[in-house]
C-alpha positions in Angstrom: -9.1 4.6 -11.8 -11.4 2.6 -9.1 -9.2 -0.7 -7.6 -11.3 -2.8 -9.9 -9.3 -1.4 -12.5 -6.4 -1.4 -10.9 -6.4 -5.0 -10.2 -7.2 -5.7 -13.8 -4.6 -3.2 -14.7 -2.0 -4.6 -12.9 -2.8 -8.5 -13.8 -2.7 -7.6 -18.0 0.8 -5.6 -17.3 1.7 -8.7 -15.6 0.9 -11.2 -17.7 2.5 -9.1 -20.8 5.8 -7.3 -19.5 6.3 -9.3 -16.1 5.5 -12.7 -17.8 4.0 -13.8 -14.5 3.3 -13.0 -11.2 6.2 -14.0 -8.4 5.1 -16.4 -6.1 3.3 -15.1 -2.8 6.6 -15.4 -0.6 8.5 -13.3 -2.7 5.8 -11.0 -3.2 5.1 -10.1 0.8 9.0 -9.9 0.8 8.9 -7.1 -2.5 5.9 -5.4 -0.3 8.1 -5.3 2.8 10.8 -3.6 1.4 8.7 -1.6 -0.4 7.0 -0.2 2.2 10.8 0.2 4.0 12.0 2.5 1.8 8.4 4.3 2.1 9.4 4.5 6.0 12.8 5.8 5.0 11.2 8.8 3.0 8.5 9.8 5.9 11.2 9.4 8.6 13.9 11.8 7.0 11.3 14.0 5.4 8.8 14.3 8.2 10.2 12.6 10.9 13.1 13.8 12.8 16.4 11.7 11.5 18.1 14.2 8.7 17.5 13.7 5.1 20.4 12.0 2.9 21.1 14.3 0.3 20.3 11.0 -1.6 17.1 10.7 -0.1 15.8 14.4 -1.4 15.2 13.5 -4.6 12.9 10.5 -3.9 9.5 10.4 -5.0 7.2 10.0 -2.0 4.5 9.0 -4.3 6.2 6.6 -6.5 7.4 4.8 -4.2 4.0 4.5 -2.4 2.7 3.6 -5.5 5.5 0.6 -5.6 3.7 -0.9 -2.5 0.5 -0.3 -3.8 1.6 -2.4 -6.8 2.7 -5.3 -5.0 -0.4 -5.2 -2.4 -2.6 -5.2 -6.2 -0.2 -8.5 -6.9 -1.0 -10.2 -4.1 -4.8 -9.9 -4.3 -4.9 -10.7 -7.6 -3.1 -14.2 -6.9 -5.2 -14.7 -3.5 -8.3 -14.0 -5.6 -9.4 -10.6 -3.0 -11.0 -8.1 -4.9 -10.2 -5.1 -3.2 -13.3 -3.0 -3.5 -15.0 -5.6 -1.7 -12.5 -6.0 1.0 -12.2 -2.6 1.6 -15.8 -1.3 1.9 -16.2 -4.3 4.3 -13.1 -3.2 6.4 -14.5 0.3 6.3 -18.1 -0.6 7.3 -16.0 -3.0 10.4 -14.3 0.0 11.7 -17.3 2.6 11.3 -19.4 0.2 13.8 -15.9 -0.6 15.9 -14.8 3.1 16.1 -18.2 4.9 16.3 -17.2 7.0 18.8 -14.0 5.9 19.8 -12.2 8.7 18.2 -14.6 11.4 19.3 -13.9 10.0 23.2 -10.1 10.0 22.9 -8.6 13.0 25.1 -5.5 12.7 22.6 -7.1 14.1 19.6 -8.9 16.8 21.0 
C-alpha cells in the first residue's frame, strides 16, 4: 500500500464507519497518546523499566499502526499529501546530513 492509498484509505473508512473526522485538536491529542503508549511498549520491552505482565501481550505494531492512523487523519484534513511531504523531507535531510552521520565519532 503506498501512503497515497493510505490516505484515501483512511478518509473512505472515515467517512463510512467513523462518520467524520474529529477536529484537529482532538486529533494531535489521539496522536499523543497514541504515540505514549508506543513509548510505554519500547521502554519496558527494549528499554530498561520492567515489563507489566500487562504490557507483554501488546502489539508493538498495532499500536504503531494506531499513530500512523491518526498522523493519516490529520493530513487528510490539513490537505498534506504525504508522499509529497515525505520525499521533500527526505531530499532536505540527504543535502542537510550528507556527511554528517559519516563525521560523527558516536556511530563509528
Amino acid at each position: 500500500m503506498t501512503l497515497e492509498e493510505a490516505q484515501a484509505q483512511v478518509d473512505q473508512w472515515i467517512k463510512t464507519v467513523g462518520v467524520r473526522y474529529f477536529n484537529e485538536l482532538t486529533n494531535m491529542a489521539m496522536l499523543t497518546e497514541e504515540v505514549g503508549e508506543v513509548a510505554r511498549i519500547i521502554a519496558r520491552r527494549y528499554g530498561e523499566q520492567s515489563e507489566k505482565e500487562s504490557d507483554k501481550s501488546k502489539d508493538l505494531g498495532d499500536e504503531m499502526a494506531d499513530v500512523l492512523f491518526v498522523l493519516i487523519c490529520l493530513a487528510n484534513q490539513t490537505g498534506i499529501n504525504l508522499t509529497e511531504a515525505l520525499a521533500k523531507n527526505l531530499d532536505k535531510k540527504s543535502i542537510r546530513d550528507a556527511d554528517r552521520h559519516h563525521n560523527n565519532p558516536k556511530l563509528k
